[in-house]
VMD Tcl script that draws the C-alpha trace (Angstrom):
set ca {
  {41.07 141.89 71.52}
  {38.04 143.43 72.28}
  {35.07 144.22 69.78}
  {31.78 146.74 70.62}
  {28.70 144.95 70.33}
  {26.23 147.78 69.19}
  {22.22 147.42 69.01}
  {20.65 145.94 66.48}
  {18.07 149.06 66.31}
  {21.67 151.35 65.49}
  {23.27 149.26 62.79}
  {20.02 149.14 60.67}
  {20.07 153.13 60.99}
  {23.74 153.01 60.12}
  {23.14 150.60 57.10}
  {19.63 152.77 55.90}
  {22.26 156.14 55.78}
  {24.97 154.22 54.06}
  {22.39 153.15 51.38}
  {20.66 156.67 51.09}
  {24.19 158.75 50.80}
  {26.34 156.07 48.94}
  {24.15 155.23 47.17}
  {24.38 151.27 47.45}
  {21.96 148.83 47.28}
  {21.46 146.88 50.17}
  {22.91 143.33 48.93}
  {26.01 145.50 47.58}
  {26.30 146.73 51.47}
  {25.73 143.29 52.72}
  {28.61 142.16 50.20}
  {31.36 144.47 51.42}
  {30.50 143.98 54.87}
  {31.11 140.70 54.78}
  {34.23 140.53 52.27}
  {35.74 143.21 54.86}
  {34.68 140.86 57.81}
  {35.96 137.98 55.94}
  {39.45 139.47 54.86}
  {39.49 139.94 58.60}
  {38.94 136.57 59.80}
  {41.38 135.21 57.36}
  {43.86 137.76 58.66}
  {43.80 136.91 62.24}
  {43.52 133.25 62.12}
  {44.81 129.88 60.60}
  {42.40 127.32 60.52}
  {40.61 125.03 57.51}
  {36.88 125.00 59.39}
  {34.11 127.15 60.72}
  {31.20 127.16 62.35}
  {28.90 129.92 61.72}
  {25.96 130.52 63.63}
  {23.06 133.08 62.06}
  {19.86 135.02 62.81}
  {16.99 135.61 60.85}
  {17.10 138.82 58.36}
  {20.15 140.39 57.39}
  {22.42 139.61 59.95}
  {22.16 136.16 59.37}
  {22.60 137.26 55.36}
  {25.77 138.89 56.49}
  {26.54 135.46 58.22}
  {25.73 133.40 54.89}
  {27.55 135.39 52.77}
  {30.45 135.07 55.33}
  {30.01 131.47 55.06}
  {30.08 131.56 51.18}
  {33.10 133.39 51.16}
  {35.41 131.08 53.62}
  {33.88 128.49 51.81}
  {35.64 129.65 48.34}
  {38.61 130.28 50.53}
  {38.88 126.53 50.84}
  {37.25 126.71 54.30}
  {35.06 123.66 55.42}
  {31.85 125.35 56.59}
  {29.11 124.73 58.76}
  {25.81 126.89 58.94}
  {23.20 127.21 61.73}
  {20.61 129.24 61.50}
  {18.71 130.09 64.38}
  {14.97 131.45 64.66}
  {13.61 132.99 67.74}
  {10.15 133.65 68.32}
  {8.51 135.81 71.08}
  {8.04 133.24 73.24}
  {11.80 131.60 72.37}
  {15.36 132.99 74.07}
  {18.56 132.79 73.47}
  {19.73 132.15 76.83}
}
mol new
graphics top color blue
foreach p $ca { graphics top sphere $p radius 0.5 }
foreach p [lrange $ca 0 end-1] q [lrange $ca 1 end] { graphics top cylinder $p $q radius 0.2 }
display resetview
């Protein structure tokens, strides 16, 4: 199964219009993003741990909250998160 990957530049204009026409606050969008993304997971997959890598701002709120959530599910949970700086790269 294959997912897009989309830029990061595009999902904060998608999230800004979501909040503006809803109208939701931005933790509420952050919420059902990752309960949907969660209820995925769950779907697809057995398992009782995960690791969850996250960024800085809210992607890596989306991750924590993703976290939480397995984590209530009974899901032994292990956080990173990662902070790049201009003169740091991911690869």
């Amino acid at each position: 199964m294959s997912l897009p990957i989309y830029a990061a530049d595009k999902i904060k204009k998608w999230d800004q219009f979501t909040i503006e026409n809803e109208p939701i606050s931005s933790i509420d969008l952050m919420e059902r993003a990752a309960n949907t993304c969660t209820k995925q997971i769950v779907a697809r997959n057995i398992f009782n741990s995960a690791v969850i890598f996250c960024g800085v701002g809210n992607n890596g709120g989306d991750g924590l909250v993703i976290a939480r959530l397995l984590h209530e599910r009974a899901v032994k949970v292990k956080v990173y998160i990662l902070e790049f700086t201009k003169n740091q790269s991911p690869y």
